[in-house]
C-alpha positions in Angstrom: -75.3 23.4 11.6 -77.6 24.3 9.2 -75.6 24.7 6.4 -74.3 21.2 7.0 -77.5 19.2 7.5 -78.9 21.1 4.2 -75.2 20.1 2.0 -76.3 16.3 3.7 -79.7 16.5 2.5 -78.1 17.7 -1.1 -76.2 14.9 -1.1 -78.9 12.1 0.3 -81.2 13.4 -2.3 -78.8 12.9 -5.2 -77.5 9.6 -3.8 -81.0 8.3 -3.6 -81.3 8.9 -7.5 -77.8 7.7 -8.5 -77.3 4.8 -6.3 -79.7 2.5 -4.6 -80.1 1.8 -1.0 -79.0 -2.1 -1.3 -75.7 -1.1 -2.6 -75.2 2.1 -0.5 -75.4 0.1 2.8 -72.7 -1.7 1.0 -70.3 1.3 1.2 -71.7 2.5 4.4 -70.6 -1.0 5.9 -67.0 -0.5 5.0 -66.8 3.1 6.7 -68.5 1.8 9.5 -65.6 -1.0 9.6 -63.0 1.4 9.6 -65.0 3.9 12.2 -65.6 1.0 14.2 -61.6 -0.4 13.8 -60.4 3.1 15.0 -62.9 2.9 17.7 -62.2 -0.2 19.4 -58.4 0.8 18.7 -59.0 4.0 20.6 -60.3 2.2 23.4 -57.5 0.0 24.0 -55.3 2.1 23.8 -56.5 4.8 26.2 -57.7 2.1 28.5 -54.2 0.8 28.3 -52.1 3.8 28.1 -54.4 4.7 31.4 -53.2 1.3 33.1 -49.5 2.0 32.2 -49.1 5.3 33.3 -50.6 4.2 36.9 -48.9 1.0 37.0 -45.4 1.5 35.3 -44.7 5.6 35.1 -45.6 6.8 38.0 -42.6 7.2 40.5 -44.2 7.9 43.9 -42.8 6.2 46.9 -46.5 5.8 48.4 -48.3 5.1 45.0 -49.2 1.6 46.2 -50.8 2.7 49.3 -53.1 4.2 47.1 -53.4 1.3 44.4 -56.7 -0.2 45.6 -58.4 2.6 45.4 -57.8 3.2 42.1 -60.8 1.5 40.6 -63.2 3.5 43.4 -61.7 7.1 41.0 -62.0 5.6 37.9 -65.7 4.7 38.7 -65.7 7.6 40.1 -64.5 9.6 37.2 -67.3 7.9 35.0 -70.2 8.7 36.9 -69.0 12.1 37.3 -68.8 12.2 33.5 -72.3 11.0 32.8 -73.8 13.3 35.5 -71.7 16.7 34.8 -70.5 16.5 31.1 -73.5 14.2 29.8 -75.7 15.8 31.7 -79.6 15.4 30.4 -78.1 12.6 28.5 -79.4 9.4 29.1 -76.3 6.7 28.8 -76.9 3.4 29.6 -73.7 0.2 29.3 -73.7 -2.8 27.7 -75.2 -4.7 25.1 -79.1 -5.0 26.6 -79.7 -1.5 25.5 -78.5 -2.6 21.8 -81.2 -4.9 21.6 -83.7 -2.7 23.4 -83.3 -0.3 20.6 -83.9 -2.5 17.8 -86.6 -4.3 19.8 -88.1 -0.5 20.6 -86.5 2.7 19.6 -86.6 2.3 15.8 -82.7 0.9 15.8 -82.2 4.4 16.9 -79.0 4.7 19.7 -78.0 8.8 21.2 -74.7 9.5 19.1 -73.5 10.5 22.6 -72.4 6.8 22.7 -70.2 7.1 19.9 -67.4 8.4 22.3 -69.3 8.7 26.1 -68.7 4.6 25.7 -65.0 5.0 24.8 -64.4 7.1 27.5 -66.5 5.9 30.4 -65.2 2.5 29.9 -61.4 3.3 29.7 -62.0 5.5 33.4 -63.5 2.2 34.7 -61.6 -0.5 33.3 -57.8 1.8 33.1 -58.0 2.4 36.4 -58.9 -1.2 37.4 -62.5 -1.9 37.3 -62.8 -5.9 37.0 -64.9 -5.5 33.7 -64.6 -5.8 29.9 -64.4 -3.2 26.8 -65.9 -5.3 24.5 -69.5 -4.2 25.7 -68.7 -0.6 25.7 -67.1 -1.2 22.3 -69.9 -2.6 20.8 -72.2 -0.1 22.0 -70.0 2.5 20.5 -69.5 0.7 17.3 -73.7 0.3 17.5 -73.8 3.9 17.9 -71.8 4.3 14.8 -73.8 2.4 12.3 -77.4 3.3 14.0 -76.4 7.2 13.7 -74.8 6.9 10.0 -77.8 5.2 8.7 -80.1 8.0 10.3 -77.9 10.9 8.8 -78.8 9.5 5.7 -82.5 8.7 6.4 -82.1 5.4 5.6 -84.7 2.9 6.7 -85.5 0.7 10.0 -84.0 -2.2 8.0 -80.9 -0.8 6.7 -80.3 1.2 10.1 -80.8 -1.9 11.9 -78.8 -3.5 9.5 -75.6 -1.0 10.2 -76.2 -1.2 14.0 -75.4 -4.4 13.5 -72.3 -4.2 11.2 -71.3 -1.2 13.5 -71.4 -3.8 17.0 -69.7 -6.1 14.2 -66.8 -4.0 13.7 -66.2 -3.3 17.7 -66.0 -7.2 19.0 -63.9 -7.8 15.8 -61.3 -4.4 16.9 -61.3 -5.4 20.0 -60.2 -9.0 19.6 -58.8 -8.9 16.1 -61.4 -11.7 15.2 -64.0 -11.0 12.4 -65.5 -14.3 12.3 -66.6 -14.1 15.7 -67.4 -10.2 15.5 -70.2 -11.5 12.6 -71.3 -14.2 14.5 -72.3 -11.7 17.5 -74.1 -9.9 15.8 -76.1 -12.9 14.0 -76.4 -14.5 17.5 -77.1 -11.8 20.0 -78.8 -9.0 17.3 -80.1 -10.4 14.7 -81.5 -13.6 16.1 -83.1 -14.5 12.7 -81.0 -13.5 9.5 -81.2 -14.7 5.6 -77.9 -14.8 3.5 -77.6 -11.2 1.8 -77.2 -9.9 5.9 -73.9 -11.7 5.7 -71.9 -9.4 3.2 -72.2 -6.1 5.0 -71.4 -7.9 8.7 -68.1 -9.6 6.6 -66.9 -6.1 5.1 -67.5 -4.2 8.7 -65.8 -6.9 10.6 -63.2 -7.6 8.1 -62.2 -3.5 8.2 -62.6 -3.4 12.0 -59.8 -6.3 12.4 -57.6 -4.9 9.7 -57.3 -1.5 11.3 -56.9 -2.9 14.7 -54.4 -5.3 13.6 -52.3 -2.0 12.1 -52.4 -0.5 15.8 -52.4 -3.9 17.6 -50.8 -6.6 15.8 -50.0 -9.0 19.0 -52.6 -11.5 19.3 -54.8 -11.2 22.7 -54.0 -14.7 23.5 -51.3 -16.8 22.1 -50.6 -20.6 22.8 -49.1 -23.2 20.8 -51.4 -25.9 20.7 -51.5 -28.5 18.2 -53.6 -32.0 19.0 -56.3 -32.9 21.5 -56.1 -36.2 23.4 -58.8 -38.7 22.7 -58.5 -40.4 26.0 -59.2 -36.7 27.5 -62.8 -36.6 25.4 -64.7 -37.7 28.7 -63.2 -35.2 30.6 -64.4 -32.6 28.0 -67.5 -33.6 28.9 -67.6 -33.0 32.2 -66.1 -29.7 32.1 -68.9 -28.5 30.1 -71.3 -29.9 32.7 -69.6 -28.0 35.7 -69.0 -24.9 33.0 -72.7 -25.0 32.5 -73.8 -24.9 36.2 -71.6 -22.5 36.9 -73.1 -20.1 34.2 -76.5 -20.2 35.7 -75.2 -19.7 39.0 -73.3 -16.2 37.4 -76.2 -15.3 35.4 -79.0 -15.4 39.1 -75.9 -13.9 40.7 -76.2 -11.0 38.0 -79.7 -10.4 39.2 -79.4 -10.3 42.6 -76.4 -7.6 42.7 -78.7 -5.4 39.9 -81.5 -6.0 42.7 -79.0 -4.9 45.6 -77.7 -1.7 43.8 -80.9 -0.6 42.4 -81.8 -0.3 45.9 -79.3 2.5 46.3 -80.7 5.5 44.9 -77.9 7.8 45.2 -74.8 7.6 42.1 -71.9 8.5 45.1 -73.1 5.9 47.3 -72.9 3.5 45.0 -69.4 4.7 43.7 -68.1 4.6 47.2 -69.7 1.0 48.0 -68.5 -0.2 44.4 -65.5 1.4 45.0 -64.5 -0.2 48.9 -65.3 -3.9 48.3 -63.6 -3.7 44.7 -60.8 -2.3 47.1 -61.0 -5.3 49.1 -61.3 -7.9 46.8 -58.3 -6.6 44.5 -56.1 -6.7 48.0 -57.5 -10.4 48.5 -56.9 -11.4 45.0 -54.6 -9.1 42.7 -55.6 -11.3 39.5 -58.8 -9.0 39.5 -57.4 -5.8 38.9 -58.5 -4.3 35.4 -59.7 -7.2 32.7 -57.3 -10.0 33.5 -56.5 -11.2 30.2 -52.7 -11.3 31.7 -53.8 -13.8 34.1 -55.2 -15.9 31.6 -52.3 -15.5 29.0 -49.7 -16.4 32.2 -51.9 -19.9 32.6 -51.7 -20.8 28.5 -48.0 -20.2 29.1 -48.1 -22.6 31.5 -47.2 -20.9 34.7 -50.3 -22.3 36.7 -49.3 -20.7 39.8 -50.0 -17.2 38.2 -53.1 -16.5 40.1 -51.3 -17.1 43.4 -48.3 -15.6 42.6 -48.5 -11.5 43.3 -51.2 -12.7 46.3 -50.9 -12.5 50.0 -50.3 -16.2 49.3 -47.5 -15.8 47.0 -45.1 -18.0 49.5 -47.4 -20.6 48.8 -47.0 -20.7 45.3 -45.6 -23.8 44.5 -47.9 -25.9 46.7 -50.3 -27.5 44.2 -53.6 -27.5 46.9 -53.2 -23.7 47.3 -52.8 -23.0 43.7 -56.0 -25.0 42.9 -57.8 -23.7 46.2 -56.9 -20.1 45.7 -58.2 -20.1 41.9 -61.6 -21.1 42.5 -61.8 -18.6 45.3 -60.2 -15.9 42.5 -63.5 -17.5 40.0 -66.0 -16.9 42.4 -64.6 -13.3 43.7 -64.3 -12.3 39.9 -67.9 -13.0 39.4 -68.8 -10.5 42.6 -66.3 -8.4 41.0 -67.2 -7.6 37.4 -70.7 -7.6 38.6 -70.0 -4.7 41.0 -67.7 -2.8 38.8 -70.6 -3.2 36.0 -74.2 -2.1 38.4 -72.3 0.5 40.5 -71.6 3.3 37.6 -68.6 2.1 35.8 -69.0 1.4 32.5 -68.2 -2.0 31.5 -69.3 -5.5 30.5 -69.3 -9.3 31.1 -68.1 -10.3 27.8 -64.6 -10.0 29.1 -65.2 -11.4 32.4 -66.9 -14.7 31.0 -63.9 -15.4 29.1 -61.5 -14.7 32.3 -63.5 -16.9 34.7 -64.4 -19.4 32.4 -60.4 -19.9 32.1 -60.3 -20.0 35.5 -63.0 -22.6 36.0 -61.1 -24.6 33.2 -57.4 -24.2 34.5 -58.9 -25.3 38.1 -60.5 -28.2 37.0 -57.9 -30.1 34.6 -55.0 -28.8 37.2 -57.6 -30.4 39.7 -57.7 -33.7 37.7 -54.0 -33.8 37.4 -53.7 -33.3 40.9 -55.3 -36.9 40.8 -52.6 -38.8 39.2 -55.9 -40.4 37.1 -55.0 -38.6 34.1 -53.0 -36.1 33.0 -54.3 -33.5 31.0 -53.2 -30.6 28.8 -54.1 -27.5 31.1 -53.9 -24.7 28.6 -56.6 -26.4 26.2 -58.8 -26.4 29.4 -58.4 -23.0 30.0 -59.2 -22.5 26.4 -62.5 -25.1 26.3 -63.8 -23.0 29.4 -63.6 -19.7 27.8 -65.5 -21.0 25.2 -67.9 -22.2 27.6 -68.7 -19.8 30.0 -69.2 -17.4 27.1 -71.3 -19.6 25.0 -73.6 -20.4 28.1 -73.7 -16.7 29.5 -74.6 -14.9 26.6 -76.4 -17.7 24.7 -73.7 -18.0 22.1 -72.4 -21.0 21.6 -71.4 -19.8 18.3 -69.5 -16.9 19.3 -67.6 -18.6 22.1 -66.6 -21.0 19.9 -65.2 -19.0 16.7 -63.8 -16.6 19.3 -61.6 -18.7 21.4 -60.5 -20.7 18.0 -59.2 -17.2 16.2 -57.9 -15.2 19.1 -55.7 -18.3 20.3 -55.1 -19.6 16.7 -56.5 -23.0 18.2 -58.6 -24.5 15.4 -57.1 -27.8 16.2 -59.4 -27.9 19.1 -62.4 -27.1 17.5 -63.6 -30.6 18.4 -63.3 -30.3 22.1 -64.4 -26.6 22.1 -68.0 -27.6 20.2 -68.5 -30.0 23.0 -68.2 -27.7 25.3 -69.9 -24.5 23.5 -73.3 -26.6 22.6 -73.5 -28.6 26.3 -72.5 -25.5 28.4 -75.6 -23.2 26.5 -78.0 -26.3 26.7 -77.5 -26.3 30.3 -77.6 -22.5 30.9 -80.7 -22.7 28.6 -82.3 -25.3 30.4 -82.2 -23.3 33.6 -82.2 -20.0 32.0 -84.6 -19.0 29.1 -82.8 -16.2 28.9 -79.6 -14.9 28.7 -78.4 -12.6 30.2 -78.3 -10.0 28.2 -82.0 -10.2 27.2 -83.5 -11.1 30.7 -84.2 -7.6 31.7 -86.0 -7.3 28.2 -88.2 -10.5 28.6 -89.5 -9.5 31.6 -90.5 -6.5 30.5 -92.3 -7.8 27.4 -89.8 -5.8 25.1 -87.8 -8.7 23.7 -88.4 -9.2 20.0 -88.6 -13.4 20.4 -88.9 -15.7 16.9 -90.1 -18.5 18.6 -93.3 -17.1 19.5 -93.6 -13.8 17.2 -97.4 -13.0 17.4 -96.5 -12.4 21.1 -93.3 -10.9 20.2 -95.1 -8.4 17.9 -98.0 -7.5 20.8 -94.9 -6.9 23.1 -93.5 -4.1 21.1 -96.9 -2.1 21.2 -97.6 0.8 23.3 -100.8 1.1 24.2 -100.6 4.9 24.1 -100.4 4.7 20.5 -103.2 2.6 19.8 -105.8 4.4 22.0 -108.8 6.0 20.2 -110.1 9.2 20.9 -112.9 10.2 19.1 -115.8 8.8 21.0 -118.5 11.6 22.1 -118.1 11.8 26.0 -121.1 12.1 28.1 -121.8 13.7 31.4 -123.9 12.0 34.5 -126.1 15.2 35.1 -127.0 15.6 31.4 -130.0 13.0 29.5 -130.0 11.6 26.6 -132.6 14.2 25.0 -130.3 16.9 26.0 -127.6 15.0 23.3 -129.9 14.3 21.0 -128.2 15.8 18.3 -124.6 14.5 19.9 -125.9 10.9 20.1 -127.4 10.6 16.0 -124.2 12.4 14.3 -121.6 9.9 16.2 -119.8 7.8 14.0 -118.8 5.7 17.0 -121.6 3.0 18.6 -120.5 3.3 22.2 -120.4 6.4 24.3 -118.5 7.2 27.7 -120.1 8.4 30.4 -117.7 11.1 32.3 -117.9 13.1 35.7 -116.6 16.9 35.1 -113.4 15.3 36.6 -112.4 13.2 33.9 -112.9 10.4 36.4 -114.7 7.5 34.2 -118.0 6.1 35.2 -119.5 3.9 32.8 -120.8 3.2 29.0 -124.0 3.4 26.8 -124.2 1.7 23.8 -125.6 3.6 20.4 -128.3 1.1 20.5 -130.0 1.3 24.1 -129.6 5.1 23.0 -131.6 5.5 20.0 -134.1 2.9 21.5 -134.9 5.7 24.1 -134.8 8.5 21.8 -137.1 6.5 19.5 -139.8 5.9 22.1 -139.3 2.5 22.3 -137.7 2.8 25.9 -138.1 4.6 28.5 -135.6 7.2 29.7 -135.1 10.0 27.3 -135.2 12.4 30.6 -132.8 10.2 32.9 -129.7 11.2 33.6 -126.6 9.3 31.9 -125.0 8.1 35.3 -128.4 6.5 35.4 -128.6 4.7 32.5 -124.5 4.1 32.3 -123.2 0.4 32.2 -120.5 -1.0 33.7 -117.8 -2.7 31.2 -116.9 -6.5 31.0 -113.7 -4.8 32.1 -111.5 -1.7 31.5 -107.3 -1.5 30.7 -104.8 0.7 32.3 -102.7 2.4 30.7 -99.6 0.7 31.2 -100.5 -2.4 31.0 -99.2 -5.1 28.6 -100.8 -5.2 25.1 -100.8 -9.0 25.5 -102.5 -8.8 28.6 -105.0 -6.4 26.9 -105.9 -9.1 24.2 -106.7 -11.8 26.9 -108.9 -9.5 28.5 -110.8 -8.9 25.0 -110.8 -12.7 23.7 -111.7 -13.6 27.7 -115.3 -11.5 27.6 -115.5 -11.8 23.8 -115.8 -7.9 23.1 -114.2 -5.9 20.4 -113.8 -2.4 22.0 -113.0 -1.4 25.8 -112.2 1.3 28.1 -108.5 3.1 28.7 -108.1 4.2 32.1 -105.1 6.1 34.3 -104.2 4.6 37.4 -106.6 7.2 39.3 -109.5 6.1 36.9 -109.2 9.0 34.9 -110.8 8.1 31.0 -108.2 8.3 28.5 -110.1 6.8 25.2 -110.8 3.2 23.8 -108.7 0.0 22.5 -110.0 -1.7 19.8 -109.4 -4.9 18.2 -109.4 -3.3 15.2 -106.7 -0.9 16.0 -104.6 -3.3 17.4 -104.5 -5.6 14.2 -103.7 -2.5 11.9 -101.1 -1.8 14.5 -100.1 -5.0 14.3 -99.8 -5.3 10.7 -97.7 -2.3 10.9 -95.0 -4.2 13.3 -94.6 -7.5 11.9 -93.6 -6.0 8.5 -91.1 -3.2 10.2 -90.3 -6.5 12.7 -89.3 -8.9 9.6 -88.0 -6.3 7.5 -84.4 -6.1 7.6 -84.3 -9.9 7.4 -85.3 -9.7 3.7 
C-alpha cells in the first residue's frame, strides 16, 4: 500500500505542475461517468439477476410457501452484512447522508460505500424489499467522485464538485436519463450553482447513461403518447392538488415510522418486525413485491386491472369499483411498505417508491373520473403526471420529476401537463413542509447548509468544540489573588476562571477587579478567589447550537463566556472573536465550489 500511495503522490505532484485543477476535474468527471455507469449497471443487474433466479429458476414445489418471506432474508442478509463484514464501519442509506457530508464532513463519504451500497441494496430490493436503487446508487456513485477527488487531494470545491457528478452519474445509470441525473444533483446537492458547474455534471451523466444504455438498452418505461387534451387541463389541476396532499401526508408518515423503529434498539428485532408485516402486506397486495416498476409499465400499457390481477382479488378483476378501490389501498400500503423496508435495515430509498405511488395515485384518479362518465381521460398520461408529482413534491424537485418522467417515457409531448403538476404538487408539499424529506433530519439538527438564510446556515455548520479557547490562566477557590500575583500580571487574557480541584466551574474575575486589588486600591489581596469570583451573564454547554450561543452573547451584550460539560465541568471560553474568524473560514469553504 505504500508503494501505491507514494506512485499516487508521484503522479498528483506532476499533474499539479502539468495540468491545472479546473481542467483535471474535467477528466475526472468523465471517469467518474463511466465508474458511476458501471455502477448503477452492476446494481441492476445483480438486483435483477437476484429477482430472477428466485422468481423464475428455481424449481421447488414449495418455493411459494416460502415467497413472502423472502424480503424478511434479504433484509436480513443486509444487516448481517453491515454488522459482520462492515463491521466498525459506519454505513448509513440514502441521499440525507450525501448532503450531510457536504454540509459537514468536508464532501468527504467512507469508500466502503462504493460497493457496501451496491450490495446491500440488491439483498434488500432482489429479494423483494418494496424500495428503490436509485438512493443506494447515488450514494455509491457519491462515493465514487468524493473518494477520487480525495486520492488526488483535490480541494473541498472540486471534491464537492465530483460528489456531485458522481450522484450525477448513478440517477442517470439507473434510469438512462442524463438530463434528470444533472438536475438532481443541482436540485438536491448543489442547491445554489453558477454555469461552469454544468460541464462536469453533463460529461458524468452523459457517460453514466451511455454505459448503461450498452448493458440496458430497454427503456424503464415505455408508452406511446403523442397529444394532451385541452378539455382535460382542469383535471390536471386537480390531480396536482390531491398529488400534493398526499405528499405531505407520505413525508409526516416517514417520520413517524423513523420515530417507531428508532425505538427498537436491537438490528434482529427490527429485521424480523420489518420482515413479518412486509410478509403480510406483499400477501395482501402482490404489486409491492421488490420496486414495482412492472406494475406501473402494465398500467401505461393500458391493462388497468394490473394491480388487482395476481391479488386475492384477482376474480374481481374486471369489476371497475374493485380495481379503483383496491389501488388506493395498494398506494397507501406502498407508502407503509417502502417506509418499513427503508428504517428496518434494508438498504434502499424513496426515489423509486415516489414514482410507483405517485402512478398509482394518478391511474386511480383519472380511472376514478372515467368511472364518472363526466369525462373521459387518457389514463396512462395520469399515471405519468403523478409520477412527476409525487416526486417533485417529496423530494422538492419539481425539476427532476419533471425531466425524469419526460426522458424515461419519451413523453415530451406532455411537458405542459407535467409542469402543472411538478410546480403545484412542490408548492403544496412546501407550503406544509419546509423541508423535504430528505433534508428534514438535517434542519432539525442545524446541519443543513440553507441559501435562504446563510449567516444562519454558516453558524449551523460550527462546532463549538473547535472554536473553544483554552488559554486562560485557571484559578483555584482556596488560593488569593497575592498568591498569583505573578500569574495574574503576565496573562495575556483579561478574564480569569475560577476552578475547584475537580474541574467543576465556579465563577470569573475580571483582569481589572484584579489588579485594582493588587494595586491597593481595593481591598482583598488576601481573600480567597471563591470569594471574590463572579457569576457570568450566562455560561454555554458544550453541545449546544452555535446559533443559540450568539443569542446568548448579543442578549447580555458580552464578548467572551464560559464552556461548560453537562456536569459543569470548565472546558475553556467562546469568543465573538473566534467565532467570526471561524466564520470567515466557512462562508468561503461554504460558497466555494459555486465559483
Amino acid at each position: 500500500m505504500g508503494i501505491i500511495a507514494n506512485k499516487i503522490h508521484q503522479l498528483n505532484k506532476w499533474r499539479m505542475h502539468k495540468v491545472s485543477n479546473r481542467n483535471f476535474v474535467i477528466f475526472l468527471a468523465f471517469v467518474v461517468g463511466i465508474v458511476g455507469g458501471i455502477a448503477a449497471s452492476l446494481l441492476k443487474g445483480l438486483t435483477h439477476s437476484i429477482a430472477s433466479f428466485l422468481q423464475d429458476d428455481i424449481d421447488w414445489h414449495y418455493k411459494y410457501s416460502i415467497y413472502l418471506i423472502f424480503p424478511l432474508i434479504g433484509i436480513l442478509l443486509s444487516v448481517l452484512y453491515i454488522r459482520k463484514i462492515l463491521k466498525g464501519k459506519k454505513f448509513e442509506h440514502g441521499i440525507t447522508p450525501i448532503i450531510y457530508a457536504i454540509s459537514r464532513k468536508s464532501s468527504r463519504i467512507e469508500p466502503h460505500n462504493i460497493y457496501s451500497q451496491i450490495i446491500t441494496a440488491a439483498f434488500t430490493v432482489g429479494f423483494g424489499g418494496s424500495s428503490g436503487l436509485e438512493a443506494p446508487i447515488a450514494h455509491s456513485g457519491a462515493a465514487i467522485g468524493s473518494n477520487m477527488g480525495r486520492l488526488f487531494g483535490l480541494s473541498y470545491k472540486e471534491v464537492t464538485m465530483l460528489l456531485a457528478c458522481g450522484a450525477s452519474a448513478g440517477i442517470s445509470g439507473a434510469f438512462n436519463s442524463p438530463i434528470a441525473g444533472m438536475i438532481f444533483s443541482i436540485e438536491i446537492l448543489l442547491t445554489d450553482f453558477s454555469i461552469p458547474v454544468l460541464i462536469p455534471l453533463l460529461i458524468s451523466s452523459a457517460l453514466a447513461a451511455v454505459v448503461s444504455k450498452i448493458f440496458y438498452s430497454e427503456p424503464l418505461f415505455y408508452t406511446n403518447t403523442t397529444h394532451w387534451e385541452l378539455e382535460a387541463l382542469f383535471f390536471y389541476f386537480l390531480l396536482a392538488a390531491i398529488v400534493g396532499v398526499y405528499t405531505i401526508y407520505f413525508s409526516k408518515l416517514s417520520q413517524t415510522i423513523k420515530s417507531w423503529f428508532s425505538r427498537i434498539h436491537s438490528p434482529y428485532i427490527k429485521v424480523w418486525v420489518s420482515g413479518v408485516l412486509l410478509g403480510i402486506f406483499i400477501f395482501i397486495f402482490p404489486a409491492l413485491y421488490g420496486e414495482g416498476y412492472l406494475t406501473i409499465q402494465q398500467l401505461l400499457d393500458g391493462h388497468f386491472n394490473a394491480v388487482v390481477k395476481n391479488s386475492l382479488f384477482s376474480d374481481f378483476k374486471n369489476v371497475t369499483w374493485v380495481v379503483l378501490a383496491y389501488t388506493v389501498l395498494t398506494l397507501f400500503a406502498k407508502s407503509f411498505a417502502s417506509l418499513i423496508t427503508v428504517n428496518s435495515g434494508g438498504n434502499g430509498g424513496v426515489f423509486g417508491p415516489s414514482l410507483v405511488m405517485g402512478g398509482l395515485l394518478g391511474f386511480a384518479f383519472a380511472y376514478g373520473v372515467n368511472m364518472t362518465g363526466i369525462i373521459q381521460l387518457n389514463v396512462p398520461n395520469f399515471v405519468m403526471a403523478g409520477m412527476a408529482g409525487a416526486l417533485s413534491g417529496i423530494m422538492h424537485a419539481p425539476l427532476t420529476g419533471l425531466f425524469l418522467i419526460a426522458e424515461v417515457t419519451g413523453s415530451y409531448a406532455l411537458m405542459v401537463p407535467l409542469m402543472i403538476v411538478c410546480s403545484i404538487s412542490y408548492l403544496i408539499n412546501r407550503y406544509g413542509m419546509k423541508h423535504s424529506i430528505y433534508t428534514k433530519v438535517l434542519a432539525d439538527s442545524g446541519d443543513l447548509i440553507s441559501y435562504e438564510d446563510k449567516d444562519r446556515t454558516v453558524l449551523s455548520m460550527m462546532k463549538l468544540r473547535y472554536v473553544i479557547e483554552h488559554n486562560f490562566v485557571v484559578l483555584y477557590p482556596e488560593e488569593t489573588p497575592n498568591m498569583r500575583k505573578t500569574d495574574i500580571i503576565h496573562s495575556k487574557r483579561n478574564i480569569f476562571p475560577v476552578v475547584d480541584r475537580k474541574g467543576k466551574f465556579l465563577g470569573i474575575i475580571y483582569s481589572e477587579r484584579l489588579f485594582s486589588i493588587l494595586l491597593g486600591e481595593e481591598k482583598g489581596a488576601d481573600l480567597p478567589f471563591e470569594v471574590l469570583a463572579q457569576k457570568p451573564n450566562d455560561t454555554v454547554l458544550l453541545d449546544e447550537n452555535m446559533e443559540v450561543v450568539m443569542q446568548k452573547m448579543n442578549r447580555d451584550d458580552v464578548w467572551i463566556l464560559p464552556v461548560l460539560d453537562k456536569d459543569g465541568t470548565y472546558l475553556g471560553f467562546i469568543s465573538k472573536s473566534a467565532v467570526f474568524n471561524k466564520y470567515r473560514a466557512l462562508l468561503m469553504r461554504q460558497s466555494s465550489y459555486l465559483e
